[in-house]
C-alpha positions as a printed Julia matrix, in Angstrom:
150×3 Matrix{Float64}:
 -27.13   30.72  -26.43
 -27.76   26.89  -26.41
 -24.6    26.5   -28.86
 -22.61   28.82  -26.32
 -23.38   26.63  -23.25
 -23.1    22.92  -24.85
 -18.88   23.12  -26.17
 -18.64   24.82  -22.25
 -20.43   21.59  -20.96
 -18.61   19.23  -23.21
 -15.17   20.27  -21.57
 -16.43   20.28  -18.56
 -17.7    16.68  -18.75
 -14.91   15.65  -20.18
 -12.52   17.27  -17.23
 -14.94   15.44  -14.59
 -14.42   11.98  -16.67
 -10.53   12.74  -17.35
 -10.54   12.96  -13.65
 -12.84   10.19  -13.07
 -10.46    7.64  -15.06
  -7.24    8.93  -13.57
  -8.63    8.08   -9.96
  -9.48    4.91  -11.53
  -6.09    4.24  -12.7
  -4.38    5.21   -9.46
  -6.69    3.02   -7.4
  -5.52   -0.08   -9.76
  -1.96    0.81   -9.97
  -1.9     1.31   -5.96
  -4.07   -2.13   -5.1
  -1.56   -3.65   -7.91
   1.52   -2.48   -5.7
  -0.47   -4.16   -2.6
  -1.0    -7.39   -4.24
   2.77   -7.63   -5.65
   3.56   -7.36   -1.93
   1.36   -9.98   -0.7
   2.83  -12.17   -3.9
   6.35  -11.57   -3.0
   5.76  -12.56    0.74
   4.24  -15.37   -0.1
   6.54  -16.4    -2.06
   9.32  -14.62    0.4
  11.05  -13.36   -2.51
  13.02  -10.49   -0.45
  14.54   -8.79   -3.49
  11.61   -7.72   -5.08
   9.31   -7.04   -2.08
  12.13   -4.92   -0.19
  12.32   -3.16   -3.74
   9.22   -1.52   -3.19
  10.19    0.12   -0.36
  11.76    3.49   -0.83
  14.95    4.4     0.52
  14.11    7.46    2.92
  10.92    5.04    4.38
   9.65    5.52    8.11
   7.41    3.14   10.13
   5.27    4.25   12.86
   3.47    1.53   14.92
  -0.09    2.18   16.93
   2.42    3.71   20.09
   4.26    6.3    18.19
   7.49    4.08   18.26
   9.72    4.9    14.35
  11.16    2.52   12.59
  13.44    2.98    9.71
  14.12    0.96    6.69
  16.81   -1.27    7.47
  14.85   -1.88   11.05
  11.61   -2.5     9.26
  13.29   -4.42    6.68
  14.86   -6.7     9.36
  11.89   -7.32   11.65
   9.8    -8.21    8.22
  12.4   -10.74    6.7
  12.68  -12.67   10.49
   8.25  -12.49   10.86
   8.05  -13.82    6.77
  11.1   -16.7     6.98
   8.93  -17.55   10.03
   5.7   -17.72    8.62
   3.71  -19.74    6.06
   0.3   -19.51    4.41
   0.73  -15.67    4.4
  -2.28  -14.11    3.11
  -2.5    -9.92    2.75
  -5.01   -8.38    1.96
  -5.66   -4.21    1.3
  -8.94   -2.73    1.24
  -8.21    0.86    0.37
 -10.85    3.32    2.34
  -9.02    6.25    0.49
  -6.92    7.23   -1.77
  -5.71   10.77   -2.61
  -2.96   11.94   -5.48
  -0.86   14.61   -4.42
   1.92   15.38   -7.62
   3.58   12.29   -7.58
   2.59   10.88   -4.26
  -0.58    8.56   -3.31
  -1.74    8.48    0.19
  -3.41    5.83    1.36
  -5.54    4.6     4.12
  -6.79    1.05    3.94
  -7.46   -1.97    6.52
  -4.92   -4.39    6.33
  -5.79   -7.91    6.96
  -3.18  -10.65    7.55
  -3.65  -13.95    7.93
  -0.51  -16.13    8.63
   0.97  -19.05   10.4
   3.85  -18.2    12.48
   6.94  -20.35   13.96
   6.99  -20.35   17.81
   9.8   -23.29   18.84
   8.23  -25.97   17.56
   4.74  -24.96   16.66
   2.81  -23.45   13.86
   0.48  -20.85   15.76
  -1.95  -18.8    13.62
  -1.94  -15.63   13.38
  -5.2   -13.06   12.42
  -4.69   -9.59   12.37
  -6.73   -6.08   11.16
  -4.77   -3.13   10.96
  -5.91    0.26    9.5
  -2.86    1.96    7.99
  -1.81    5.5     6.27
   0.3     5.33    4.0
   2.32    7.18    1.37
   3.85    5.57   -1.85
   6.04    8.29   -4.07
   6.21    7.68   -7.99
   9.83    7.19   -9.1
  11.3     5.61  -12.25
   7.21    4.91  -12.82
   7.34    2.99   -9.75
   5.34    3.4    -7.24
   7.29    2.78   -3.82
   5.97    2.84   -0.09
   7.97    5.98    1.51
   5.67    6.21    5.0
   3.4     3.59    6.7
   1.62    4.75    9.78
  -0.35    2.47   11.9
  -3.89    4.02   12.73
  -5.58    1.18   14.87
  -4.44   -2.59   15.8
């Protein structure tokens, strides 16, 4: 009986840790994607950061209000060509794979100085998000960011 039970338990452990290190790896390659996007804004390198973003993406502020890509892409570019010492940072709350989507819901924290005429004004900011990157070309891109809470 005991020999029965212990190859059963074996590949059932090993499932649970196969499991275990895929989560694992999807958490790093997700907070990876964040961090290349708080490196390319920094550095307001537009080609790569607006590379991430995936073609069919939707916005959706705290009201309800849609924005597409080439909106979202437009109102980002003017608030980071405007801005300096930008500072993102994700803290992913959850994270759930769905075939070749993640979905995502972190708090966002900005920190950033921001052009107003003549003045540098800083800017603080929390924001808890849901989002959605899809896997393509073994990228992963954002497709949907939803604003939870400002």
């Amino acid at each position: 009986m005991r020999n029965k039970i212990y190859p059963i338990t074996l590949v059932l452990f090993g499932t649970f840790l196969l499991g275990c290190s895929s989560k694992i790896t999807l958490k790093k390659e997700i907070q990876s994607a964040y961090d290349n996007w708080n490196t390319f804004s920094k550095n307001k390198d537009f080609e790569h950061l607006f590379a991430m973003i995936h073609n069919d993406f939707t916005y959706t502020d705290e009201t309800g209000k849609v924005e597409y890509r080439d909106k979202f892409i437009e109102r980002v570019r003017y608030a980071i060509t405007n801005s300096r010492n930008i500072n993102y940072k994700a803290d992913i709350l959850e994270l759930e794979k769905e075939d070749n989507k993640a979905i995502t819901n972190i708090i966002y924290t900005i920190h950033l100085e921001f052009l107003q005429g003549d003045k540098w004004i800083p800017m603080d900011q929390k924001l808890k998000t849901s989002e959605i990157f899809i896997k393509e070309n073994n990228k992963w891109l954002l497709i949907s960011s939803k604003v939870l809470a400002n």
